[in-house]
Each structure stands twice: as structure tokens, then as C-alpha cells.
C-alpha positions as CSV (number, residue, x, y, z in Angstrom):
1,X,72.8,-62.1,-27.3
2,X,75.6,-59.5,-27.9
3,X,75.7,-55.7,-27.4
4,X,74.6,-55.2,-31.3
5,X,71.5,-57.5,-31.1
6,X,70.4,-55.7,-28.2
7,X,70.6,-52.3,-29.9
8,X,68.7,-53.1,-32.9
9,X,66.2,-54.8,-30.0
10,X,65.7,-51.3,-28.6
11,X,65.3,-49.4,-31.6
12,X,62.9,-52.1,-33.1
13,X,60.5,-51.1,-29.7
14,X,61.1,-47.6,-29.6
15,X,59.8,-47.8,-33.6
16,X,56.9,-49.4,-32.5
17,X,56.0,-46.9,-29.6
18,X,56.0,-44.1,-31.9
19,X,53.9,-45.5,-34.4
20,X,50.7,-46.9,-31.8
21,X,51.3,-43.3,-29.2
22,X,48.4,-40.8,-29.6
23,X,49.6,-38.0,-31.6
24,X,49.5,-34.6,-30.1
25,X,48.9,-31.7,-32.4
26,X,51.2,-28.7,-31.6
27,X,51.4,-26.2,-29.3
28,X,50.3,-23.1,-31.9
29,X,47.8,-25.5,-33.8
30,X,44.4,-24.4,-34.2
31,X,41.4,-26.0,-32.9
32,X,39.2,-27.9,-34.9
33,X,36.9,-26.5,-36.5
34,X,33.0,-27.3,-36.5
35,X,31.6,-29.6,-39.0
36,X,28.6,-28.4,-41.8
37,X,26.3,-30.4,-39.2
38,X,27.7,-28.7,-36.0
39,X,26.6,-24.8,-37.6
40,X,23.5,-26.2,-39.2
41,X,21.1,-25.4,-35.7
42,X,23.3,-21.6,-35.9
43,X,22.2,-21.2,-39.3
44,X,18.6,-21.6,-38.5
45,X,17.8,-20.0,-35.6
46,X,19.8,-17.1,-37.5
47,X,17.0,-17.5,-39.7
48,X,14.3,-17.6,-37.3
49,X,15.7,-14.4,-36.3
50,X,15.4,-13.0,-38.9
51,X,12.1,-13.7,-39.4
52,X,11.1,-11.8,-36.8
53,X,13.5,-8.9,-37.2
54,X,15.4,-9.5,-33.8
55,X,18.2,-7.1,-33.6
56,X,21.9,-8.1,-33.3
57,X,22.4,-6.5,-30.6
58,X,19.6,-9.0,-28.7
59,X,20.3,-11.8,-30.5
60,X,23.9,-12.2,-32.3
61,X,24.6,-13.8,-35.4
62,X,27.6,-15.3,-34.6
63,X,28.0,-19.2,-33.4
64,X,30.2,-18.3,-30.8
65,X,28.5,-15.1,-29.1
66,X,25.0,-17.6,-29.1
67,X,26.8,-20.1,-27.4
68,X,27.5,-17.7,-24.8
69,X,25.2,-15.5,-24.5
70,X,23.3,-15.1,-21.0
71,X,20.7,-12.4,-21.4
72,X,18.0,-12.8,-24.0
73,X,15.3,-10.1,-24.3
74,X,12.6,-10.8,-26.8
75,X,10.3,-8.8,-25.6
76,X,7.3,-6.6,-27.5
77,X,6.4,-4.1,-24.9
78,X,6.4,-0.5,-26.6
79,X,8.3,-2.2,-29.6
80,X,7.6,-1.8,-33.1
81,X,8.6,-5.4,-34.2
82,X,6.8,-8.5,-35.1
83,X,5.2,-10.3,-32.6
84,X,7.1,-13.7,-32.3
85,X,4.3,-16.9,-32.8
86,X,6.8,-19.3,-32.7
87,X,10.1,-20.6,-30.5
88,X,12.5,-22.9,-33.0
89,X,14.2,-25.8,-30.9
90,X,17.7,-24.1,-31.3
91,X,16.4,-22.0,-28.8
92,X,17.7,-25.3,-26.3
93,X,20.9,-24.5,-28.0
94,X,22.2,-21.4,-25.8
95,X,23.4,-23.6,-23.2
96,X,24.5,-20.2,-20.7
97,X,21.1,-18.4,-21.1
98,X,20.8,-17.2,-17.5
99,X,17.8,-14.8,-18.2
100,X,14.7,-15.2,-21.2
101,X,12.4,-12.5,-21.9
102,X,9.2,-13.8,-24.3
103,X,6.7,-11.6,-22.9
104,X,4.4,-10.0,-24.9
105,X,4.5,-11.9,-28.0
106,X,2.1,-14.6,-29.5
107,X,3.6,-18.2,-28.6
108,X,0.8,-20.6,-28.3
109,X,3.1,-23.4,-27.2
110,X,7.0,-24.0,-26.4
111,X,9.1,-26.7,-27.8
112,X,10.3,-29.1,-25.5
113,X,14.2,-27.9,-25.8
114,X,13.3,-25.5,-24.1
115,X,14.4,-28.0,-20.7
116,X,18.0,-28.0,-22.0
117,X,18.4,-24.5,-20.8
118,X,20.1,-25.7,-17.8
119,X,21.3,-22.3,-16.6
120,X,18.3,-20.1,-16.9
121,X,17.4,-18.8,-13.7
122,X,14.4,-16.3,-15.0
123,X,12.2,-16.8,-17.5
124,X,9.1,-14.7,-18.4
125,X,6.6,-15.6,-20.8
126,X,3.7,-13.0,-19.7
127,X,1.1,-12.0,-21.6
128,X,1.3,-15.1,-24.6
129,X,-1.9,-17.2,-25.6
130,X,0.1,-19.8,-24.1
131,X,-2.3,-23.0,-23.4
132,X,0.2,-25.6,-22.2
133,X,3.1,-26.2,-20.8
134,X,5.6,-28.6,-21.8
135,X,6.5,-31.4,-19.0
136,X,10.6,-30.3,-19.8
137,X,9.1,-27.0,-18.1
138,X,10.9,-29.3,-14.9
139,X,14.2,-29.6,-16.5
140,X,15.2,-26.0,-15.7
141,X,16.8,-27.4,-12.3
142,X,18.3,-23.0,-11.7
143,X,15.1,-22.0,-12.4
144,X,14.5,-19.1,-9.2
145,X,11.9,-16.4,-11.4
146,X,8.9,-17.7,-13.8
147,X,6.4,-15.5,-15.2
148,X,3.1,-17.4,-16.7
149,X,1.1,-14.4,-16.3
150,X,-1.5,-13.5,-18.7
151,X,-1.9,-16.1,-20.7
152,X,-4.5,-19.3,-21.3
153,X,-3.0,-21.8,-19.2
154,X,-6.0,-24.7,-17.9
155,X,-3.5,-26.8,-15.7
156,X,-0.1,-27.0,-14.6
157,X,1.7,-29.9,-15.3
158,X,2.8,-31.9,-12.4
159,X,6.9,-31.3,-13.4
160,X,6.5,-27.8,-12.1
161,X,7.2,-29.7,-8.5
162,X,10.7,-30.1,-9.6
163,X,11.6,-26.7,-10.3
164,X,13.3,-26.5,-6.7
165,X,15.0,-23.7,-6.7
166,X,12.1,-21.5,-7.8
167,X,11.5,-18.4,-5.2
168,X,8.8,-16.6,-7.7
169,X,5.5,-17.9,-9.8
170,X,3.3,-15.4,-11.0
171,X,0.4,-16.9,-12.8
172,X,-2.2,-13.7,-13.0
173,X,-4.8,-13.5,-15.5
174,X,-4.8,-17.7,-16.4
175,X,-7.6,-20.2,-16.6
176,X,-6.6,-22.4,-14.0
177,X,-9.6,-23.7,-11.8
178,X,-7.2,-25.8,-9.9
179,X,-3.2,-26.1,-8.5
180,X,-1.3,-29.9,-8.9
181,X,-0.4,-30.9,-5.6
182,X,3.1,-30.7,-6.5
183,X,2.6,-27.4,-6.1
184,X,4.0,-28.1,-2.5
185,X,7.1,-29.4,-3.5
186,X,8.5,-25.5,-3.9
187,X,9.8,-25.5,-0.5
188,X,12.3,-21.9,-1.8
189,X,8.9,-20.2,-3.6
190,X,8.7,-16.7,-1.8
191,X,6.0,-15.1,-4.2
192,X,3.3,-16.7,-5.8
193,X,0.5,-14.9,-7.9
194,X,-2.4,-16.9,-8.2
195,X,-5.1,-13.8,-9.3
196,X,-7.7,-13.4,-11.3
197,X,-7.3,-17.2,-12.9
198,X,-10.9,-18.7,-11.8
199,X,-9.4,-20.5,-8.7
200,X,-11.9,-22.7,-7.0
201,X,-9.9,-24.1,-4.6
202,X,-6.4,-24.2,-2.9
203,X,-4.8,-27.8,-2.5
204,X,-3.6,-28.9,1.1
205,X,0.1,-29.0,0.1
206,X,-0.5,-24.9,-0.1
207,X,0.4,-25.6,3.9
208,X,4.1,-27.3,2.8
209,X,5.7,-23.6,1.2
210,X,7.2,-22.8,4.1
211,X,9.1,-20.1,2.6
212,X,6.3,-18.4,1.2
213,X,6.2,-14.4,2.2
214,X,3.6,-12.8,-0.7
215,X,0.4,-14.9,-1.7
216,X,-2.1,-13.0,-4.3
217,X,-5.4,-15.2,-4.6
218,X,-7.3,-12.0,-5.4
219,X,-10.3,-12.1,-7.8
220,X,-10.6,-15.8,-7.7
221,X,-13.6,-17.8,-7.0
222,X,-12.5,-19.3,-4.0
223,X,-15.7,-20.2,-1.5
224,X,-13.0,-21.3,1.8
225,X,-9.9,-21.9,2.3
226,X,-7.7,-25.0,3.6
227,X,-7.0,-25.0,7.4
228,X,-3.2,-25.9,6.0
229,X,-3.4,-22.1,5.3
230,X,-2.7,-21.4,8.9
231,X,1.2,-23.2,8.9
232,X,2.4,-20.5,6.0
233,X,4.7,-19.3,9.2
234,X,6.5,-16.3,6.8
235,X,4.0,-15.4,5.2
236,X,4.3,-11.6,5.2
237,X,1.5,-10.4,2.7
238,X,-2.0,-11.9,1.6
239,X,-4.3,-10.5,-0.5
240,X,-7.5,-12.1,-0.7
241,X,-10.3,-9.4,-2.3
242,X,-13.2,-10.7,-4.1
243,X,-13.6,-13.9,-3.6
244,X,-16.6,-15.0,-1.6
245,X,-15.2,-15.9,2.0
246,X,-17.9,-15.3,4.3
247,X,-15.8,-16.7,6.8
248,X,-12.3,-18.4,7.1
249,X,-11.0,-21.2,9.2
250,X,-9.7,-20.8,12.5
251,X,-5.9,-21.6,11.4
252,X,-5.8,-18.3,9.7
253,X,-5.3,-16.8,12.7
254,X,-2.0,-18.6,13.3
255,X,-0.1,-16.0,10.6
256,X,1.7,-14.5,13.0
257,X,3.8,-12.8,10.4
258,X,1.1,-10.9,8.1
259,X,2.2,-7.5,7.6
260,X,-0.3,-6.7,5.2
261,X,-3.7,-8.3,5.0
262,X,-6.4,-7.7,2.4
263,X,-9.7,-8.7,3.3
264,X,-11.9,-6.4,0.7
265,X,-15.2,-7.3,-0.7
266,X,-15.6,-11.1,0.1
267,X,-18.5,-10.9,1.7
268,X,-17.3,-11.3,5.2
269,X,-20.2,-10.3,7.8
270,X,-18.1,-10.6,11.2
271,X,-14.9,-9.8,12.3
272,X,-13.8,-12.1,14.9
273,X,-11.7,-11.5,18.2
274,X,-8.7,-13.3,16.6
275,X,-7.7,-10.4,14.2
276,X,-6.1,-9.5,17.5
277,X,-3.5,-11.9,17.3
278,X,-2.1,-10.5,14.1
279,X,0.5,-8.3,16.3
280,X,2.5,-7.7,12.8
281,X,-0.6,-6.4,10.8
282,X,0.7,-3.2,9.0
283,X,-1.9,-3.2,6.9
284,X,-5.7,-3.9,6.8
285,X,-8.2,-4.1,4.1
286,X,-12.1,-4.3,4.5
287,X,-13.7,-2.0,2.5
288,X,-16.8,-3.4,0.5
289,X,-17.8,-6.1,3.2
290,X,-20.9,-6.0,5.1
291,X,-19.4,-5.4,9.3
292,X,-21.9,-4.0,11.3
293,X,-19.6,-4.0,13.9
294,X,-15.7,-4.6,14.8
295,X,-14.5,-6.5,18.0
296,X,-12.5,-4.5,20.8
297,X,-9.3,-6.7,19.8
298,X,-9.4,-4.6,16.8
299,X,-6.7,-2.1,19.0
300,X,-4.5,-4.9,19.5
301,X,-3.1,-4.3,16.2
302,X,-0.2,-1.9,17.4
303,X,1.8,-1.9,14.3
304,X,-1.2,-1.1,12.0
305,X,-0.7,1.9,9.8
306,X,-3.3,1.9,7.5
307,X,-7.2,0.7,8.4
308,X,-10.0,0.4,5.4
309,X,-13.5,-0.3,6.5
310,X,-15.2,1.9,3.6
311,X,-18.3,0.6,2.2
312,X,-19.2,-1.7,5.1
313,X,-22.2,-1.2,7.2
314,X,-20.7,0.4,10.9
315,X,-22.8,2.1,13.4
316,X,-20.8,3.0,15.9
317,X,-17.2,2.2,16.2
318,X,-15.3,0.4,19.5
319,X,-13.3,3.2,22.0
320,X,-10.3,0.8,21.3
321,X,-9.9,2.6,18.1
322,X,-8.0,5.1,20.0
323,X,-5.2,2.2,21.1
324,X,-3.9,2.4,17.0
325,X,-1.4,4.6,18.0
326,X,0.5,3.9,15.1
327,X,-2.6,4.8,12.3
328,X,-2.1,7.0,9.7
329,X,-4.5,6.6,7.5
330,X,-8.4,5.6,8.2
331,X,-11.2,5.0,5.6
332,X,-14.4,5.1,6.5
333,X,-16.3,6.1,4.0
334,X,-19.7,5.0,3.2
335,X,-21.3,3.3,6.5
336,X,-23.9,4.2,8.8
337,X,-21.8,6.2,11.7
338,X,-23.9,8.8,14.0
339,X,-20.9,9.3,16.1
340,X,-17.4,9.2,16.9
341,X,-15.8,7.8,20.1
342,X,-13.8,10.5,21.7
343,X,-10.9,7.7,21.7
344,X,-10.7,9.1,17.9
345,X,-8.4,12.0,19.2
346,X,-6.1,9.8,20.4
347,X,-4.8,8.9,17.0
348,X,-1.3,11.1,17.1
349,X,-0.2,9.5,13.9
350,X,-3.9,10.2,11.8
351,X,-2.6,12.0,8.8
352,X,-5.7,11.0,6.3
353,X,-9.4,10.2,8.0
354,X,-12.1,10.0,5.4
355,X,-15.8,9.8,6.7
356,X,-17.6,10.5,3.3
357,X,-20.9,9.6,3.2
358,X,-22.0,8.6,7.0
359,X,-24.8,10.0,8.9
360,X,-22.6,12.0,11.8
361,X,-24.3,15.0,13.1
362,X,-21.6,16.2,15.0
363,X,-17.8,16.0,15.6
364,X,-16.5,15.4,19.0
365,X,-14.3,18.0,20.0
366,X,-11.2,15.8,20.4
367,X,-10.8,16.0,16.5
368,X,-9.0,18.8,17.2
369,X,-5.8,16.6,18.8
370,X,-5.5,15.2,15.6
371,X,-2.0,17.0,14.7
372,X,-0.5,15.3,11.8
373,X,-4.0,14.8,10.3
374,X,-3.6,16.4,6.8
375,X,-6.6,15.7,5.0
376,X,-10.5,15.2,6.6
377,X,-13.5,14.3,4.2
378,X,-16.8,14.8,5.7
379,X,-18.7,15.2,2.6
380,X,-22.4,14.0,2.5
381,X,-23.0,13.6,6.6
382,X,-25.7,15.4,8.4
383,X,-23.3,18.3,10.2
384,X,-24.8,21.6,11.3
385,X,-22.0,22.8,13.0
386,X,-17.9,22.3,13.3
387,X,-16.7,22.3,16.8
388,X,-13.9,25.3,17.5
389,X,-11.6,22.8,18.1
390,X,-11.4,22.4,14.2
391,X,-9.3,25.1,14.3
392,X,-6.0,23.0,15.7
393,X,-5.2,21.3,12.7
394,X,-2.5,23.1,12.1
395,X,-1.6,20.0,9.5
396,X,-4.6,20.4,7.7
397,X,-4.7,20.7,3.8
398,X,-7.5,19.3,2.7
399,X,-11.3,19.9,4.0
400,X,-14.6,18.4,2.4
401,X,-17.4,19.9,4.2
402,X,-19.7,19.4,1.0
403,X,-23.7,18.1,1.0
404,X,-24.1,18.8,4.9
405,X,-26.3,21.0,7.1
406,X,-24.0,23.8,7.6
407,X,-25.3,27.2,8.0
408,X,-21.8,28.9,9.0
409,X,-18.9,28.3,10.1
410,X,-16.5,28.5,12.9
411,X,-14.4,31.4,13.1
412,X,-11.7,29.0,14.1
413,X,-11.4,27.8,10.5
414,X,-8.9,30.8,10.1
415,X,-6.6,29.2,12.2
416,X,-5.9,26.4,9.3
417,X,-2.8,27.9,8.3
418,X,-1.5,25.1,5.6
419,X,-5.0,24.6,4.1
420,X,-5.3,24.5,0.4
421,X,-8.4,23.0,-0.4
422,X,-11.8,23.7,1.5
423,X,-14.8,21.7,-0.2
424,X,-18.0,23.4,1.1
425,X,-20.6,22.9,-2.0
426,X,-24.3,21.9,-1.0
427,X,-24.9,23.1,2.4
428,X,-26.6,26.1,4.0
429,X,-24.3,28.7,4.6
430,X,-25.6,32.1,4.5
431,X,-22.2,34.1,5.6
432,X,-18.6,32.9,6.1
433,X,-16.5,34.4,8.8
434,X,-14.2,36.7,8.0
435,X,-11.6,34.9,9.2
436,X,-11.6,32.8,6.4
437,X,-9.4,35.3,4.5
438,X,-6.5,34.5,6.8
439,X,-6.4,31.5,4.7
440,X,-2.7,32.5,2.7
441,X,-2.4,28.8,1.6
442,X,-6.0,28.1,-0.3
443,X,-6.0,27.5,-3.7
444,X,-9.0,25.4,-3.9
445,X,-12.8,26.6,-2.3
446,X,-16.2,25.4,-3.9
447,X,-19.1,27.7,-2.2
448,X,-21.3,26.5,-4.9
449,X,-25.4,25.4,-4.5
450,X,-25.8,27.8,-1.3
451,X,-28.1,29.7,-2.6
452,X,-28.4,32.5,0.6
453,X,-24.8,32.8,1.0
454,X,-24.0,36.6,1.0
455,X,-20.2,37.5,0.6
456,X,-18.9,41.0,1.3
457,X,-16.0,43.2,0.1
458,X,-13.6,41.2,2.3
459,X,-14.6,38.2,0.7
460,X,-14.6,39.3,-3.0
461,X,-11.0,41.0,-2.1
462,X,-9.9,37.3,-0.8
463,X,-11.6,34.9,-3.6
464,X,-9.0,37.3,-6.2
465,X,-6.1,35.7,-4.7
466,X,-7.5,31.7,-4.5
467,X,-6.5,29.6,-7.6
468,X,-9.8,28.3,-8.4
469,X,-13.1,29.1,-7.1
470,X,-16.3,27.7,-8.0
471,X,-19.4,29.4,-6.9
């Protein structure tokens, strides 16, 4: 073959390269553009929008701004806009929604796109007539925030297990009787808000959320609860009031890291040694229960700041109150006390002791070593007298003496330099001291329904200056 054979060879070839080679568009050429079909799903969730007169600024109207948009607020709270009944399957569409805001509207059900969000990672839906969840619900693999509260919901479906990444469910204010024991399979939930939804019982796998800090189960209709309660190892807060626990297992004692522990009106008759082993307890609730007594152990609890045993049934209560050095506030409203342990005095932190409605007859004198206590309800008791030592509170700003025995009062009352209210309505007083007008700070004093109680000039001169007085 000569030199002019080959040639044409070549060029034949290189023909036929060019012709079967992918063509590449130019540099400065446009991209294409969407079909009709492609802008049909814009075109009606733009008129879904509408529909429901959601602004521009939440929702664009443009194809590109939806498709990447990553905050959507639909929410009704406080806003003068229809009330959304209805979520169109474009919503599945708006593929870099990070955050989805349906609260407070009127959906009764979700469509299943609503698993193709694949970058949400909080999604609220509170306060909807929502019945049922779709199983796509488990699609929403970044899913860390979801808020069910507040609507009908009568089951979970079991896909919720999948939702791995999930650190908060709030599911307040549902029907649900009962959890799927998927439920265990959030091993990231931090939070979970299982109130007032008619809960009858907590599944073992409760035990497996071992990342769990905040569990509310209050206002349920829970009768025990699952030794498996007891392996919740972070569990920081749990609020438990009104169900009907008379008692609870001996694994609840093993939450070592309870900060704050609500215990209120579930029926519980005995307090058992073991609240001593809650070193962490910052918090205590017992009001409304029906204690007649509390163990020794109850000083144990070195960290506790705040004690409620109002509306319980107390005689008497254990010295090793006094080892709370950390207390600052103490209910004890509405119980059956005759007395107070000295140990009371030892309470350096006290700032707010209420002991409404008891049957005391006296106060020991180490209520006066009680120097940050700032306010002190005695109202309704059976006093006669104050002890002087009332007189070093110098914290003191609030003072219910009301529906008591009191006759007079203790010169030493003068001494309350930053009192501002002084309660002393329904008792027996025929004279107050006239120390009393050293009071600077009172704006507040009910002498009413003592009907011998003679006031002299001093007095009158004195009452000119308080605020209010009612008489």
C-alpha cells in the first residue's frame, strides 16, 4: 500500500470517529431546560399554596428557590390565615427541607411523600387531628426532633424504630394506650413526652434508650412500671404525677442520675429507705400523696434544692431534715404537723418554707437561724405566740400569720427590716407592738376579722404610709 492509500486510510477513520463521539455542547451553552412534565408538581403545590394563602416569603413561587429551600414554617399560631386541612404530595418534592413546621393547622392525615424528605431533621406536627401515621414516617433517616403532640394518634406504627437518629419525641395530649416495642430501637432519643395520652403501660424495651435524660409519663394511667425502668443510666429528669403508683419496683432506685424527680399525687403511701440513694436528686415532688411519715435517708439527698410534701398526711418530720443543707425551698402545706424538729434551723440555704394549714402550736426557736429564708406561711395553724427569735430574719419579706391563736405579737417583729407583706387576718390580737412601725419596707398588712384589736395614734400615723391595708 503506498503513502496516498494510507492517507485517505486515516482520514476515512478519523471521519468515522467524529461522527459516533458524544457531542459536547459548548462551554457558554445553557443548561437544559425542564420539560412541561418536570414543572407540572411546581405548578401545583404553587396552587395548593395558594389555597391556603401561604406567603412567598414562607413558601416561594419559584421552581428553583422550592428545590432549595430548607426552612418551612406553616404554622397557625397567632396567625390570621386558613387553617391548612390538607398536605399535597409535592410536599416530598423539596428534597433540602431541613426543618417543617405544620403545627397548629387541621391535617387529619399525611401523604406518604412525605418519606422522601430525606434531609429533614425537625418536623412538628403539634396540635393536628392527626389519627395515623404513615409507615414512610421511617423514611426520614436525619430525622433528630418530631413533635406528635396534641393530636388523635391511637398507635404508633412500628417504622418509628427506624428513625435512628431521633434525640426528641414529644407525643403529649394523644390517645395512645400503648408504645410498639420498637420504641427501643431509638438508642440517640434524649427526650421523650409520653403525657396525658391514656398510657397503660410502658413496654420492656423502655429499658434499651440508653441515652434517654427527660421522660414525662405524667397524667397517664399507668398502675406500675417495668423493672427495665431501673437501666435508664442518664436519665436526668422524670416526671411521673397522677398516675396511680402506689408503689414502684425496686430497680427505680438504680437512677443514679435523677436530678429531678416528680412523684406528685400517685397515690404513694410510703417512702422507702432507697430515695437515699438518689445522691443527684435536685428536685423532689410529693405533694398530694398520702406519707404519714418519711424515712431518715430522706437527708441523704445532699444536692436537693427544692422538697414538696404539701397535701400529704405528716405528723412529725425526721431530725435529718436538718442534713438538706442545700434546701431552698420547702412545702409543707396541708398535713398534720404539731411540731418542728429543731434540726429545722439548720437549713442555711431555706429561702421559701410554707407550713399553711398544719396544726403547729408553737415554733421552735431555731427558726430564727433561718437567714436567707425570705418568705414563711404559717396561715391556718394553731399559734398563740411567735418566739423572739422571729425577729432574725433579717431576709424576711413575706409573713402569713393569718387564721391562728395570736393575741399579740412579739416586739421583735420590728426587727424584720426587708418585710413587705405581713398577713395577720383571723386571729386574736388585741394590740400590736409599737415596734411594728419600724417596718420602712411594708406595703402589704391585713389586720382584718380581729375584732378587739385597739390601734393608737402611732399606729394610724404608720398604716398612712403602707400601700395597702385591709382592716
Amino acid at each position: 500500500m503506498n503513502n496516498s492509500s494510507v492517507a485517505r486510510l486515516i482520514a476515512w477513520a478519523k471521519s468515522i470517529m467524529k461522527l459516533t463521539a458524544p457531542q459536547q455542547p459548548p462551554c457558554n451553552a445553557p443548561s437544559p431546560r425542564p420539560t412541561a412534565q418536570d414543572d407540572a408538581w411546581v405548578a401545583r403545590l404553587i396552587a395548593w399554596a395558594d389555597e391556603f394563602q401561604i406567603p412567598k416569603k414562607d413558601l416561594p413561587r419559584k421552581r428553583d428557590a422550592l428545590l432549595t429551600l430548607q426552612t418551612l414554617d406553616l404554622s397557625r399560631l397567632f396567625i390570621r390565615l386558613p387553617e391548612i386541612t390538607r398536605l399535597p404530595p409535592e410536599i416530598g418534592q423539596l428534597q433540602q427541607l431541613r426543618e417543617l413546621d405544620l403545627s397548629n393547622n387541621q391535617l387529619t392525615t399525611l401523604p406518604p411523600e412525605i418519606g422522601q424528605l430525606q434531609q429533614l431533621q425537625k418536623l412538628s406536627l403539634h396540635n393536628n387531628p392527626l389519627k395515623k401515621l404513615p409507615p414512610e414516617i421511617g423514611q426520614l433517616q436525619q430525622l433528630q426532633s418530631l413533635n406528635l403532640g396534641g393530636n388523635q394518634l391511637s398507635a404508633l406504627p412500628p417504622e418509628i424504630g427506624k428513625l435512628l437518629l431521633l434525640q426528641t419525641l414529644e407525643l403529649v395530649g394523644n390517645q395512645l394506650t400503648a408504645l410498639p416495642p420498637q420504641i427501643g430501637q431509638l438508642q440517640q432519643l434524649q427526650k421523650l413526652d409520653l403525657s396525658c395520652i391514656q398510657l397503660t403501660a410502658l413496654p420492656a424495651e423502655i429499658g434499651q434508650l440508653q441515652q434517654l435524660q427527660v421522660l414525662d409519663l405524667r397524667k397517664d394511667q399507668l398502675s406500675d412500671l417495668p423493672p427495665q425502668i431501673g437501666q435508664l443510666q442518664q436519665l436526668q429528669k422524670l416526671y411521673l404525677s397522677g398516675n396511680h403508683l402506689s408503689a414502684l419496683p425496686p430497680e427505680f432506685w438504680q437512677l443514679q442520675q435523677l436530678q429531678t424527680l416528680d412523684l406528685s399525687c400517685i397515690q404513694l403511701t410510703a417512702l422507702p429507705a432507697e430515695i437515699g440513694q438518689l445522691q443527684q436528686l435536685q428536685k423532689l415532688d410529693l405533694k398530694g400523696n398520702r406519707l404519714a411519715t418519711l424515712p431518715p435517708e430522706i437527708g441523704q439527698l445532699q444536692q436537693l434544692q427544692n422538697l414538696s410534701l404539701f397535701d400529704n398526711q405528716l405528723t412529725a418530720l425526721p431530725p435529718a431534715i436538718g442534713q438538706l443543707q442545700q434546701l431552698q425551698n420547702l412545702s409543707l402545706g396541708y398535713n398534720q404537723l404539731t411540731t418542728l424538729p429543731p434540726t429545722i434551723g439548720q437549713l442555711q440555704q431555706l429561702q421559701y418554707l410554707d407550713l399553711d394549714n398544719n396544726q403547729l402550736s408553737a415554733l421552735p426557736p431555731q427558726i430564727g437561724q433561718l437567714q436567707q429564708l425570705q418568705k414563711l406561711y404559717l396561715g391556718d395553724n394553731q399559734l398563740t405566740a411567735l418566739p423572739p427569735a422571729i425577729g432574725q430574719l433579717q431576709q424576711l419579706q413575706v409573713l402569713v400569720l393569718e387564721g391562728n391563736r395570736l393575741s399579740a405579737l412579739s416586739p421583735e417583729i420590728g426587727q424584720l427590716q426587708q418585710l413587705q407583706t405581713l398577713w395577720l387576718k383571723r386571729n386574736q390580737l388585741t394590740a400590736l407592738p409599737v415596734e411594728i412601725t419600724h417596718l420602712r419596707w411594708l406595703e402589704y398588712l391585713s389586720i382584718e376579722e380581729n375584732p378587739n384589736l385597739q390601734l393608737i395614734s402611732a399606729h394610724e400615723q404608720f398604716l398612712k404610709r403602707v400601700k395597702e391595708v385591709k382592716r
